[in-house]
N, C-alpha and C positions, 0 to 999 in steps of 0.2 A: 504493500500500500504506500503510495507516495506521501513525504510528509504533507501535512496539513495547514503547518506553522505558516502563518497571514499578518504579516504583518502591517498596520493600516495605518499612511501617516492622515496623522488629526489636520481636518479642515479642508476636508476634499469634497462634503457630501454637501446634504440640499438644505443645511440652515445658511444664511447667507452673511458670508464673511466679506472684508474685506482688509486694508493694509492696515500694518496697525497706526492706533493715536492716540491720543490722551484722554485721560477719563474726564478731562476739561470738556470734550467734545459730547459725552456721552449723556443721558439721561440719567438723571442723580449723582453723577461726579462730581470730579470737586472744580465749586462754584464760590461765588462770594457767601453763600450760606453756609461751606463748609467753615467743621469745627477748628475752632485757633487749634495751633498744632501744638500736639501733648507729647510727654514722654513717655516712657516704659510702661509707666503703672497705669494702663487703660481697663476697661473692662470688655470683654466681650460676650456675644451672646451666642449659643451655640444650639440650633433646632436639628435636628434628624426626625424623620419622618417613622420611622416601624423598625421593631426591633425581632419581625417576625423571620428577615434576612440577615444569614449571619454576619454579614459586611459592617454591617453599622457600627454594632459594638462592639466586634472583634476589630476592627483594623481602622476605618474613616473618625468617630471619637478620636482614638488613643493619638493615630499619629497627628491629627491638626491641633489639640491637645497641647502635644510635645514640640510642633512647630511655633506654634504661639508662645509656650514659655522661654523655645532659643531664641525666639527674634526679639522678646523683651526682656532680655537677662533674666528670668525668671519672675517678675515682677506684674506682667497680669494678670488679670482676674478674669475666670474662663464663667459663665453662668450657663448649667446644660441645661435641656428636656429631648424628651420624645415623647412623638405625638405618638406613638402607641396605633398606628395608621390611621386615627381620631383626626380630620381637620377642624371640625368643632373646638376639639382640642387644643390643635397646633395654632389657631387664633388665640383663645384666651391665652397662651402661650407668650403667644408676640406682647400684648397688651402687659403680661407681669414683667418681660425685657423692657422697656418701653416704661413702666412702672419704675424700673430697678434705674435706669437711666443707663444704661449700656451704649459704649460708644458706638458699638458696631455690631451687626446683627447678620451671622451667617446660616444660611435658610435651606434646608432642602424639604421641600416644599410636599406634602401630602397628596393637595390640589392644590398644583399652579393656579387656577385660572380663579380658584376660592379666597387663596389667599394674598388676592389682589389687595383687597382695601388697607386687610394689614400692613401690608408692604407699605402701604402710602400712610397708613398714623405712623407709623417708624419712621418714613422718611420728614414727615409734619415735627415730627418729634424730633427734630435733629442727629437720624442715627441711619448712616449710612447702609445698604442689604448688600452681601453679598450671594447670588444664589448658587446654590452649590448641588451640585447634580442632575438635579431639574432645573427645569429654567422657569421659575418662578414669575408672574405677571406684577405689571407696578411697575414702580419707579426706581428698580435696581438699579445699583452702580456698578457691579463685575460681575460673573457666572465663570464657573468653571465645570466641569464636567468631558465627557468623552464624545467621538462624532458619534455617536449614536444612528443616524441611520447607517454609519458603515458598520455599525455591531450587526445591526441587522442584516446587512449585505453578507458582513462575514458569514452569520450563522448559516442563512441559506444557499452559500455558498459550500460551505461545509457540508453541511445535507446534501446536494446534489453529488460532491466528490463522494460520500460513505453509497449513495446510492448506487453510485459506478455507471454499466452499461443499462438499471433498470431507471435510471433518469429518463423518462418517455412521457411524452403527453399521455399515456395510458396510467402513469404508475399514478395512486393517490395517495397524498400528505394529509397532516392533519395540521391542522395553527391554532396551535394558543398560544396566545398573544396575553400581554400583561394588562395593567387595570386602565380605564377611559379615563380616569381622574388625573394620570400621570404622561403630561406629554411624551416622556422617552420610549412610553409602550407607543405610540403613536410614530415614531421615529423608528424606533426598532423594527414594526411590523412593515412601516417603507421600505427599508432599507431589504427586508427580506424579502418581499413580494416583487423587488424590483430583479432579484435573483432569482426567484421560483417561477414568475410568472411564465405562462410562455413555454416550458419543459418539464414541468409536471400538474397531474390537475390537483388543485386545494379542494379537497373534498368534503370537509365540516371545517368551521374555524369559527372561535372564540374566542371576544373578551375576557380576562378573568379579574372578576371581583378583590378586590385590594390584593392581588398577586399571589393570593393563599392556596399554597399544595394543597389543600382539600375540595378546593374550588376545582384546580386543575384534575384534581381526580375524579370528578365527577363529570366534568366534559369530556372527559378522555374517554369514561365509561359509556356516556351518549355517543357519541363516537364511531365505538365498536360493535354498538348495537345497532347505529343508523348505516355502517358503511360496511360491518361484516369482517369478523375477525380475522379472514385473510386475504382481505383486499388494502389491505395499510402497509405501504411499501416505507413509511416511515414520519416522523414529527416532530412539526419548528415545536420546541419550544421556547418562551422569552427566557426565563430565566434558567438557575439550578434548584430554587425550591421547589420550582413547579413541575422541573421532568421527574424532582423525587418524587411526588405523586402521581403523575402521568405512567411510571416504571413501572409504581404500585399496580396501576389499573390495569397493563398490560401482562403482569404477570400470571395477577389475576384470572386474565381472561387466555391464559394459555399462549399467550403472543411473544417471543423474543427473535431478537438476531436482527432487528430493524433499528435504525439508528432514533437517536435522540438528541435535540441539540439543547444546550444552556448556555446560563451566563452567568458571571460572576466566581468561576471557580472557587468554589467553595467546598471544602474540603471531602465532606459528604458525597460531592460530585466527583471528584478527582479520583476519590475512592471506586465511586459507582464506572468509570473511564478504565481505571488501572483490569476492573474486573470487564468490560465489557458490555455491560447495561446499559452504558451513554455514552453517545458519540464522541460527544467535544462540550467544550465550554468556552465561551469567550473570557481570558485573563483581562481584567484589566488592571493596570498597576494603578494602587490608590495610593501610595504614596506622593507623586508626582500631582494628584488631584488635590490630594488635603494639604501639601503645601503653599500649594499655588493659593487655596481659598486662605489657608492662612496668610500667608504673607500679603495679599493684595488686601483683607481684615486691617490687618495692621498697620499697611502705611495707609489707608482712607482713615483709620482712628486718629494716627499721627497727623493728618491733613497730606498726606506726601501724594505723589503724581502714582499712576499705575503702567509710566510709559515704559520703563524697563521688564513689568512682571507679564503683564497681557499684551501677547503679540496678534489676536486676534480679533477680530468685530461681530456680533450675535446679534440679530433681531428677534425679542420676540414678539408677543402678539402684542404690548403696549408699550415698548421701548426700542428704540434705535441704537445701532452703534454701538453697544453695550460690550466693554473692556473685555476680554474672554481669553481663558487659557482652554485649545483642549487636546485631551490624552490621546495617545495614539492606544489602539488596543490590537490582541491578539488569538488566533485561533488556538488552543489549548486541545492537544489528541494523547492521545498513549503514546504517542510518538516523540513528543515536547516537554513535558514535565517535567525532567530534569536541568533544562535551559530557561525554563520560565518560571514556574513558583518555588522550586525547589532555590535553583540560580538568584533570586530575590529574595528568597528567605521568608517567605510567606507559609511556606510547610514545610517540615526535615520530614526526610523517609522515613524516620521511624514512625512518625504524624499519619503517612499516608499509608506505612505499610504493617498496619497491624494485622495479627491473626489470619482473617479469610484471603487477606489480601496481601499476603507476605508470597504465596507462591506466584503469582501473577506479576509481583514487581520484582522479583529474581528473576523472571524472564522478558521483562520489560529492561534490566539492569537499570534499575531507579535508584538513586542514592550516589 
């Protein structure tokens, strides 16, 4: 099998960039309203959306965290939440930031398109957004996150190479695709449709409700009962929490040796990859993402320019121009693992190759 490894430089796909400039230029940058500039001891505010993926609090917290206390000598002040996939929540949320007087407020957003107004009492309130992984709606001053619809391009790109010679207008796929509340399912599902279209037919496909593997295991289960347990030559999925369910459903119903896609390599998947149950996962490196939100945080807290950190330009649906860093990401197979999360330091072998799966990464040579 030829490797799989893709790897996608950031700012090629269909949000629309351009050269970079200053956050002078940008919607909510720093303007004659921004704050006199301060030193080290600032505060910041720190929103994550769901802790039902293990990304959040395993890796995106801890290192923007530990970004924000180097770039201040240690002398910031971090205020967390998560919104528990709640945007009900993750509003009153902004309001206690906002309350607390935080100089700067880095967001990754539940519902973008919900937590517009917030955005704007934060920015009334003199405290710059940055949004960080979604791209939040409002009056943002910088976004970082990944191109996202090349996540998606990748993934269905990866699907079609696991499918090999049965890539046919005849073979059917399955899409699940992630939650309607969160632009990046929206992007992601682009990015792969624009891959699949046209040389395989999509044969069921769904949204899924706040990205929850048990959501995914219930469409999957629809699925097999509407399309016929051996007519699925294989299935996008967005994420890795959700092929963990979708694997369930399949095994369930007697189905294996058809691929499955994810994302976010997460260890669980990596594992389910080493044995064979899931195709691929998209790695993306979060380090590079939670520094960039950090540090662009903190020189908007310090009043400083963002013309050095963001070399890119984001539109979203109520902002122009908007400051952007984004991540390049990668196709993640059995093939790669040792060059990518392993190589980063995001999992040691012994992490990935416990017990069932110790004989599978002795033949894989993982470690």
């Amino acid at each position: 099998m030829r490797r799989a490894a893709v790897a996608v430089a950031a700012g090629a796909m269909a949000i629309s960039l351009a050269a970079c400039g200053s956050a002078e230029e940008a919607g909510g940058g720093n303007d004659s309203t921004a704050s006199a500039a301060k030193g080290d001891d600032i505060k910041v505010g720190l929103l994550l959306p769901e802790n039902q993926t293990a990304r959040y609090e395993k890796f995106d917290r801890p290192l923007i965290e530990e970004k924000i206390k180097e770039l201040t000598n240690d002398k910031a002040t971090i205020d967390y939440n998560n919104a528990k996939q709640d945007a009900n929540l993750q509003a009153q949320q902004v309001d206690t930031m906002i309350t607390n007087k935080v100089d700067v407020l880095i967001l990754d957003a539940v519902d973008a398109k919900a937590i517009k107004n917030s955005v704007q009492k934060a920015v009334d309130a003199g405290i710059k957004v940055v949004a960080y992984d979604r791209l939040a709606e409002g009056p943002i001053s910088a976004y970082t996150s990944f191109d996202n619809v090349a996540v998606g391009k990748t993934q269905g790109e990866a699907l079609l190479t696991a499918l090999g010679d049965k890539a046919t207008k005849d073979s059917k796929i399955v899409m699940i695709n992630g939650s309607v509340t969160d632009p990046n399912a929206a992007q992601f599902k682009e990015g792969a449709h624009s891959a699949l279209d046209g040389k395989v037919t999509i044969a069921k496909e769904y949204d899924t409700k706040e990205w929850k593997p048990e959501n995914a295991n219930s469409e999957m289960e629809a699925a097999i009962s509407a399309v016929g347990k051996n007519n699925i030559a294989g299935v996008y999925s967005a994420n890795d929490g959700m092929a963990g369910g979708i694997i369930t459903a399949l095994k369930a119903a007697g189905i294996s040796d058809i691929p499955v896609t994810g994302q976010d390599a997460e260890l669980a998947a990596v594992q389910r990859i080493v044995a064979g149950e899931q195709y691929m996962s998209v790695y993306k490196p979060y380090a590079p993402e939670a520094e960039a939100a950090a540090e662009m945080a903190v020189a908007l807290a310090q009043g400083k320019s963002l013309d050095s950190i963001a070399k890119d330009k984001v539109d979203s649906g109520s902002a122009k121009d908007v400051p952007s860093v984004l991540v390049a990401v990668t196709s993640l197979t059995k093939d790669n693992i040792n060059e990518t999360v392993i190589k980063d330091g995001v999992y040691t072998a012994n992490e990935i190759c416990t017990g069932k799966y110790k004989a599978a990464c002795d033949q894989l040579k993982i470690g």
